[in-house]
C-alpha positions, -999 to +999 in steps of 0.1 A: +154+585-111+136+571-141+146+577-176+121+567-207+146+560-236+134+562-266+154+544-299+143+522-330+145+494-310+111+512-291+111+527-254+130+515-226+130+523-188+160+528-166+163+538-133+194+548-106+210+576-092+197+611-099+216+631-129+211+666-132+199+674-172+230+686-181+250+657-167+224+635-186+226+649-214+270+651-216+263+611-210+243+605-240+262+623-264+296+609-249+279+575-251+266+581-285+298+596-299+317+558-290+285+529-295+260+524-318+222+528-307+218+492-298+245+493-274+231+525-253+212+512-227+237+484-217+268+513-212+252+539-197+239+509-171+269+500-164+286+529-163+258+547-141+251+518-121+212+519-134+191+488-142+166+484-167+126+486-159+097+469-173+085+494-197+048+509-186+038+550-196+038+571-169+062+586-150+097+599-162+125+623-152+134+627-186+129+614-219+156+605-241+157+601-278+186+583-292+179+590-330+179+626-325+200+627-293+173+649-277+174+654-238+137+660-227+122+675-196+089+664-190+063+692-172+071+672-140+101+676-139+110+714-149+128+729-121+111+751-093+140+777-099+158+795-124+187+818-119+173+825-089+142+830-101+106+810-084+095+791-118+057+803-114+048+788-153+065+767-182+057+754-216+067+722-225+098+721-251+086+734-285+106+760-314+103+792-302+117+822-321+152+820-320+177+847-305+196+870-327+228+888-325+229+922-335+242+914-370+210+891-378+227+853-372+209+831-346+227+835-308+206+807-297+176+784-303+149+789-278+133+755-265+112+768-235+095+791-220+092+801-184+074+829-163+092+837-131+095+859-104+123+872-081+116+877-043+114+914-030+109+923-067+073+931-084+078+924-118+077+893-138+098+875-160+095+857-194+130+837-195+139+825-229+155+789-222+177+768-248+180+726-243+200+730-215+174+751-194+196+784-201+188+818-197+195+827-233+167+859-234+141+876-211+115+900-211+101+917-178+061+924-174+036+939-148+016+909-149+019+868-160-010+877-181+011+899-205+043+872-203+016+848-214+006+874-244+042+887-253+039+851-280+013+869-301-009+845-318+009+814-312-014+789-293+007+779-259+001+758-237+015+771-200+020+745-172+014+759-137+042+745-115+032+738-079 
């Protein structure tokens, strides 16, 4: 697995074993918490057993910021299922409107978007994702087309996964 690390040093790439996101992400905040920036890429080497690439764009499993501590998917690498769910369409991570509780305070921040769709059901889905790629909302349609719409006027770009 290839990871594009991003810090004010500039990008990095380093590849092993394959993490799943939220394991990746518990790594660099655990990391982070006990070294300074610099010092990233050399401990989670060694304790992941990853080596660093020659840096070239292209492809990544995820991108990681250091300044911001930031875990990103990439399109490529959005998973083909979600609660059980076939992942039919996805956004790339952006601020969506957050979800409230009942008494008007934010339950959750909303960082992607995904259309789905259970088997034996006809319906589709609109799952409301936070960071981690959890379920924090959703909204059932008759067609993609009106889970693309339910946005309103904000301009989205949907990614078709294959």
């Amino acid at each position: 697995m290839v990871i594009r690390v991003t810090s004010s040093r500039g990008n990095k790439l380093i590849s092993g074993k394959p993490l799943a996101f939220n394991e990746l992400k518990k790594a660099v905040n655990e990391i982070m918490r006990g070294h300074i920036e610099r010092d990233f890429i050399d401990t989670f080497c060694s304790i992941y057993g990853y080596k660093v690439l020659p840096y070239t764009e292209g492809y990544a499993a995820y991108y990681v910021n250091l300044k911001t501590r930031v875990v990103i998917v990439p399109s490529h690498s959005f998973p083909k299922e979600i609660d059980g769910a076939k992942v039919l369409y996805h956004t790339d991570r952006e601020q969506f409107d957050p979800v409230f509780y009942a008494g008007g305070s934010i339950a959750d921040t909303v960082s992607y978007l995904a259309i789905c769709k259970y088997d034996n059901d006809n319906a589709f889905y609109c799952f409301h994702l936070n960071d981690d790629l959890a379920v924090v909302a959703d909204d059932c349609f008759d067609s993609i087309e009106q889970c693309k719409k339910q946005t309103g006027d904000k301009a989205i770009v949907w990614h078709e996964k294959k």
